[in-house]
C-alpha positions, -999 to 999 in steps of 0.1 A, spaced: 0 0 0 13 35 -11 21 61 19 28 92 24 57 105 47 61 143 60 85 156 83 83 186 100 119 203 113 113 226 130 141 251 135 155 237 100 175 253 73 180 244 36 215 239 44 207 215 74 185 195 48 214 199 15 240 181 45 215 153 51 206 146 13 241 147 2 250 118 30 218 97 23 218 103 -13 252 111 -30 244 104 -62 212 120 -64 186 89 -70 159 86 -45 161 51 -28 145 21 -37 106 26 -34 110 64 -32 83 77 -58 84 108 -50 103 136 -30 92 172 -22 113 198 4 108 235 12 111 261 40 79 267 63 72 295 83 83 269 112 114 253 97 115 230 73 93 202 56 100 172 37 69 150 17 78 117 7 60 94 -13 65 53 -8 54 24 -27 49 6 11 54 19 45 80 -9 50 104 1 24 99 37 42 111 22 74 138 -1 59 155 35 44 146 53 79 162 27 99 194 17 79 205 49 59 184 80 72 188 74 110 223 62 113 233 97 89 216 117 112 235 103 140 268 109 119 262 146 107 253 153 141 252 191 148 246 199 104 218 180 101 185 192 117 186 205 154 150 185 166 138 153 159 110 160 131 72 159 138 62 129 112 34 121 98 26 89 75 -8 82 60 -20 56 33 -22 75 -1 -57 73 -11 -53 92 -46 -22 101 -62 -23 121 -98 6 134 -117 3 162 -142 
């Protein structure tokens, strides 16, 4: 089942969020079940939506490349643990 992942930074910068894509993601390509990937600045921080084929691929990248590089950057990635939200994508239309 397709879901729908957003994090909430607050306190977050782009540059907090460029450090943590370049160490997940060095060559650029979203991971394996990543279909799609949206990030911007909020009056609050930062956000980051994330579209997954299944909630367990999401958790298979959280727990063994996202969490472990937010443990390594340390103080340049994001200064709070997100707020997250997941939810089953009901409809999803590209343009």
């Amino acid at each position: 089942m397709t879901v729908g992942v957003v994090h909430h930074f607050p306190g977050g910068t782009k540059a907090q969020y460029d450090a943590v894509v370049q160490k997940v993601l060095p060559d650029g390509n979203m991971p394996p079940g990543e279909l799609h990937h949206a990030a911007g600045e909020t009056d609050q921080g930062w956000m980051v939506t994330t579209i997954w084929e299944s909630k367990e691929q999401f958790d298979a990248f959280f727990e063994k490349t996202l969490a472990p590089a937010l443990g390594e950057l340390g103080d340049k990635a994001f200064p709070n643990p997100p707020y997250v939200s997941i939810f089953e994508v009901h409809r999803e239309k590209h343009s």
